[in-house]
C-alpha positions as CSV (number, residue, x, y, z in Angstrom):
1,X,-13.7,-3.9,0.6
2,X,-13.7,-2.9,-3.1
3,X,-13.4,1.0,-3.9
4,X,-15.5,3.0,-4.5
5,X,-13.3,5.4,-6.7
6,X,-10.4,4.2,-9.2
7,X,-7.1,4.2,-7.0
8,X,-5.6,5.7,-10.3
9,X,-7.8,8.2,-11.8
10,X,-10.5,8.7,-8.8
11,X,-13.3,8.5,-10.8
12,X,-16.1,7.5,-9.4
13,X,-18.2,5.3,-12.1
14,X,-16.4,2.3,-10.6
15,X,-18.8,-0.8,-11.1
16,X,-18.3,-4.6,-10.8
17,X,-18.2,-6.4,-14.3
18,X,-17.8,-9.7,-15.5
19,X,-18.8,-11.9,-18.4
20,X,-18.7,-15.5,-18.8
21,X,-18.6,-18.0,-21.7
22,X,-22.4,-18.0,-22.3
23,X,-22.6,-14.6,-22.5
24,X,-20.0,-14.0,-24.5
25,X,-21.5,-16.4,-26.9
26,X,-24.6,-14.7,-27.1
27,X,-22.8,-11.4,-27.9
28,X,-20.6,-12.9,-30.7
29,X,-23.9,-14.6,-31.9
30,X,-25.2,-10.7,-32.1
31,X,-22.3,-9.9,-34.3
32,X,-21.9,-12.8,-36.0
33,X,-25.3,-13.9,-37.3
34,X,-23.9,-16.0,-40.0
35,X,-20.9,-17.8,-37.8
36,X,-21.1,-21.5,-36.1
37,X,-20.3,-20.4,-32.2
38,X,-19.1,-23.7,-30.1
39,X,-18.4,-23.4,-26.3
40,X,-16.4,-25.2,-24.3
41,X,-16.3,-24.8,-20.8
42,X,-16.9,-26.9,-17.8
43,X,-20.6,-26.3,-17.8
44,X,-20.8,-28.3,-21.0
45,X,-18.0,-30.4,-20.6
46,X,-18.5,-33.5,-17.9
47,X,-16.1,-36.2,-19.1
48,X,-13.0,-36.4,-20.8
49,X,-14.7,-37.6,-24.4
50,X,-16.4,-34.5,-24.1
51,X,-13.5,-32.6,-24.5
52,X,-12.4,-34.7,-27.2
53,X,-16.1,-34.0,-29.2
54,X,-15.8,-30.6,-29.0
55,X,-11.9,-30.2,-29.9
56,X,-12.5,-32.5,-32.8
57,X,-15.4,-30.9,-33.8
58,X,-13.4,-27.3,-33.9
59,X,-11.0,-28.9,-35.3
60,X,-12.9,-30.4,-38.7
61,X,-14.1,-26.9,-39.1
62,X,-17.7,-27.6,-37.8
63,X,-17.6,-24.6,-36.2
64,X,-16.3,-21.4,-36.9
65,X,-15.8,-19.9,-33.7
66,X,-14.7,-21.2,-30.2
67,X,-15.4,-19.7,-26.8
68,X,-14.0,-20.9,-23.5
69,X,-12.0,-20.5,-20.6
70,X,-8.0,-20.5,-19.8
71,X,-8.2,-24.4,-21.1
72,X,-8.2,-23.6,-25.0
73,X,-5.3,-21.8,-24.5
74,X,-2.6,-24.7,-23.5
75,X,-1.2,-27.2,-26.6
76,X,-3.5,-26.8,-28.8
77,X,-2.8,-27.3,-32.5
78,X,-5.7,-25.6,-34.6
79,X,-3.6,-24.3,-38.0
80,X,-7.0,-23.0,-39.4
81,X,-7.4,-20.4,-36.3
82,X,-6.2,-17.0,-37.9
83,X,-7.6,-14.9,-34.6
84,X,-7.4,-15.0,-31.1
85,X,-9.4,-12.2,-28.9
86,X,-8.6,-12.2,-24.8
87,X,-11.3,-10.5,-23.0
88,X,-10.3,-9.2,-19.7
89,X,-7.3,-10.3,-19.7
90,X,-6.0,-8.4,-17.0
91,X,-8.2,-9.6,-14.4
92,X,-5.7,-12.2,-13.3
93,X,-3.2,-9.1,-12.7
94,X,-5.5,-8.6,-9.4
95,X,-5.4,-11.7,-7.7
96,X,-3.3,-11.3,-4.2
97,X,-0.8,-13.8,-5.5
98,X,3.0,-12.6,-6.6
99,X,3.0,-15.2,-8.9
100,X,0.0,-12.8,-10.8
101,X,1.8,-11.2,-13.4
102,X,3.8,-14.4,-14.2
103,X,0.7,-16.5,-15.0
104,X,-0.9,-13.2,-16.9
105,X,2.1,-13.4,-18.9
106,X,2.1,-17.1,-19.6
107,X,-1.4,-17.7,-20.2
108,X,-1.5,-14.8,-23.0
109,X,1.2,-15.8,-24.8
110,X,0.2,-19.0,-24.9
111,X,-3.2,-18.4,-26.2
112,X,-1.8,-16.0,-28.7
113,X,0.2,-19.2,-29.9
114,X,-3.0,-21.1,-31.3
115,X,-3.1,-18.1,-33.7
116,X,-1.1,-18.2,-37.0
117,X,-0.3,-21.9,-37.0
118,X,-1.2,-21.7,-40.6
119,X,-0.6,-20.5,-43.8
120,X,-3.1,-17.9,-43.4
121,X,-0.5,-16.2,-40.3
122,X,-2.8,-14.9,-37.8
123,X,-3.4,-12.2,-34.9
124,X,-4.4,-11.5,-31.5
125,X,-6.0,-9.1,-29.9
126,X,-6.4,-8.2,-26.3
127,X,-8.7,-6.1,-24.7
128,X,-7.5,-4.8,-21.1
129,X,-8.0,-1.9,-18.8
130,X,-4.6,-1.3,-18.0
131,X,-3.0,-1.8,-21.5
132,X,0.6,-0.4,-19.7
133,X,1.4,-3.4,-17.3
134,X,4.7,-4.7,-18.1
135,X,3.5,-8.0,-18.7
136,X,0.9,-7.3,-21.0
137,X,3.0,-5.7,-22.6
138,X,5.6,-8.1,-22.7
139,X,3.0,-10.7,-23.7
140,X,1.9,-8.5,-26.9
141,X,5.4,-8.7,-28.0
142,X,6.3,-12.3,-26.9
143,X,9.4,-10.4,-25.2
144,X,10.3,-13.5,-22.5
145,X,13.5,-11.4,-21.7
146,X,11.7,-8.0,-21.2
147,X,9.0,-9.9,-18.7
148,X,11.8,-11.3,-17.1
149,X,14.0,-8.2,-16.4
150,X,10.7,-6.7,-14.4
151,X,9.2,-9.5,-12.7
152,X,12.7,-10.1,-11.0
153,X,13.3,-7.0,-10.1
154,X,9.9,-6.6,-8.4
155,X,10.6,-10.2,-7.2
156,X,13.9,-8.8,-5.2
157,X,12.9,-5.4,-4.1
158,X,9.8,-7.2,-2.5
159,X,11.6,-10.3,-1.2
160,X,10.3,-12.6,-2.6
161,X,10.9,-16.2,-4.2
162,X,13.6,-16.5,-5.9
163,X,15.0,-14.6,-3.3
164,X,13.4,-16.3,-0.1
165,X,11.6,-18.9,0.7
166,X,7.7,-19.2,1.7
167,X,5.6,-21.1,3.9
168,X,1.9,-20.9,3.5
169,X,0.0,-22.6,6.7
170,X,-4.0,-22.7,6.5
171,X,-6.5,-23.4,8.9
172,X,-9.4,-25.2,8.4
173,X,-12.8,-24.8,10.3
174,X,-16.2,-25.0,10.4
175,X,-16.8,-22.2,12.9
176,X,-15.3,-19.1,11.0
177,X,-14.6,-17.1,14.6
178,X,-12.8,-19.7,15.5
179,X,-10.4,-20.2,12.3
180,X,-10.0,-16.7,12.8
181,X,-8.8,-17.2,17.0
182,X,-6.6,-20.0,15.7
183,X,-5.2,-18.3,13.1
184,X,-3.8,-14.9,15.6
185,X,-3.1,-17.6,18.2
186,X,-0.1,-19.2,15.9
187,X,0.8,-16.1,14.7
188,X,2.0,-15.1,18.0
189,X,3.3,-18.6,18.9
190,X,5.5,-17.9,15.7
191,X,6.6,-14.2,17.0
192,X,7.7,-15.9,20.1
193,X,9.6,-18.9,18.2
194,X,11.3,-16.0,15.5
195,X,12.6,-14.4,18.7
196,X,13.5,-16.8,20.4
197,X,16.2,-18.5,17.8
198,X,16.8,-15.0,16.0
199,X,15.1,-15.7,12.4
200,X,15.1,-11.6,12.6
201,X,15.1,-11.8,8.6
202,X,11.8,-13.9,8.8
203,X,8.2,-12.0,8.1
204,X,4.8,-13.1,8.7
205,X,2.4,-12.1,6.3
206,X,-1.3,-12.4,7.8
207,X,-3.0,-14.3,9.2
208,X,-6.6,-13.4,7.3
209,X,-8.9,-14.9,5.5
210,X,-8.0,-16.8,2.4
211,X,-9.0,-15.6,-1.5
212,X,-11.0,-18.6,-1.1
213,X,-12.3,-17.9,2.1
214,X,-14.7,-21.3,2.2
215,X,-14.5,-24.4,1.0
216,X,-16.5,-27.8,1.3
217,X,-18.6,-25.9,4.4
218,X,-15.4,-24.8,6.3
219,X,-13.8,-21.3,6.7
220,X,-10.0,-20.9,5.9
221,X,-7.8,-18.5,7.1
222,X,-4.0,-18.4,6.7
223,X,-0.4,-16.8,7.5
224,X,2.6,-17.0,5.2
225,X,6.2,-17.4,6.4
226,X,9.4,-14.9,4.3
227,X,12.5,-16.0,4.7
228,X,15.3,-18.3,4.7
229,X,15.6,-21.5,6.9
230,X,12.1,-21.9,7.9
231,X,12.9,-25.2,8.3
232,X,14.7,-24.9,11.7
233,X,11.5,-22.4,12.7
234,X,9.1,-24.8,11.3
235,X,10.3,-28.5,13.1
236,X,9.4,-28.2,16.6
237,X,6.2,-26.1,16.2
238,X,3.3,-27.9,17.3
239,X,0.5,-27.5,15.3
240,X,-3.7,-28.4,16.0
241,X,-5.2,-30.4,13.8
242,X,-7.2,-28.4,11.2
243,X,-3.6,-26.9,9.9
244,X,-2.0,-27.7,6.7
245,X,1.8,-26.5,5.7
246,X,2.8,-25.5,2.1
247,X,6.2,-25.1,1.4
248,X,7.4,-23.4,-1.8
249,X,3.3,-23.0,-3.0
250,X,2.2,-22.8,-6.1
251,X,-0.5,-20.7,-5.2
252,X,-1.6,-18.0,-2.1
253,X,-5.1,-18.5,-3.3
């Protein structure tokens, strides 16, 4: 459930937010009466020749601003671009995923590198809620080695990759009490497994529902595997149809 008071100040004028590319349009529109405003998102983009009309467009200096999404901010070469602004850019910080902070950091500093390709230099500016996170910090600096030192040591005390290896395993299923019976009934299977061949460095994280809890009209649950040799755990387990197994995953979401 989402709080009702901050968890850090305990103030109660705690509200749910958010603003997307067309409003963000319409306020910079507001401020900027006299500016060209282009979007590009994937409600306006349906085909790869769309992305090439608008980036070229941008790019010839049709327009004087562009608004989007986390794709404007990868290998783009715009040496005219003299600003960048991030709004919310700590909302990625949230996600349960302790890959979080890493892709936080990466994204910034790679948006804040289509700034200042020019003569004209640049900057960036970020607008955040919790300005003292190490890596937005770190990001506002470019500082790859101070980002580093703290994500690793987070990474260790917690246990995770580099320092162990994961599993994810998700259930698929159209029935959502169902996915959720599956999902306890293999977590057990696995307690009985860990104990029986003495994985005692081995945790199980879940089973509940996934950040994406439904897709494509079924439910999805899942259960994530810490440790090391998961493979010997893993090979003899017999698994229903409906699971799937990620080893190493990219993402918990």
């Amino acid at each position: 459930r989402a709080p009702d008071v901050c968890p850090a100040c305990w103030s109660d004028k705690i509200q749910f937010l958010g603003m997307g590319t067309e409003k963000l349009a319409e306020e910079a529109a507001s401020f900027l009466p006299s500016a060209r405003i282009l979007r590009w998102d994937r409600d306006i983009t349906g085909s790869h020749r769309t992305h090439e009309a608008i980036l070229e467009h941008f790019v010839k200096h049709q327009a004087d601003v562009l608004i989007g999404t986390q794709m404007i901010a990868k290998g783009l070469h715009l040496p005219m671009v003299t600003l960048v602004g991030v709004v919310n850019a700590d909302l990625g910080l949230n996600l349960p995923d302790y890959r979080a902070a890493e892709r936080t950091f990466q994204i910034l500093t790679q948006v804040a590198g289509r700034a200042g390709r020019g003569p004209s230099g640049g900057r960036v500016i970020i607008q955040t809620y919790n300005p003292h996170n190490y890596a937005l910090q770190a990001a506002s600096r470019h500082d790859y080695t101070a980002f580093y030192d703290q994500e690793i040591s987070f990474r260790r005390a917690h246990g995770y990759p580099p320092f162990s290896q994961l599993v994810r395993m998700v259930y698929s299923h159209t029935n959502h009490q169902a996915c959720e019976r599956e999902a306890f009934r293999l977590q057990n299977t696995l307690k009985q497994a860990m104990e029986l061949k003495g994985h005692r460095g081995t945790h199980i994280v879940g089973p509940a529902p996934c950040y994406f809890s439904r897709v494509r009209g079924k439910y999805r649950w899942h259960l994530i595997l810490m440790g090391k040799e998961l493979h010997g755990l893993l090979e003899s387990l017999p698994l229903p149809q409906g699971w799937t197994l990620d080893v190493d995953p990219v993402s918990l979401l």
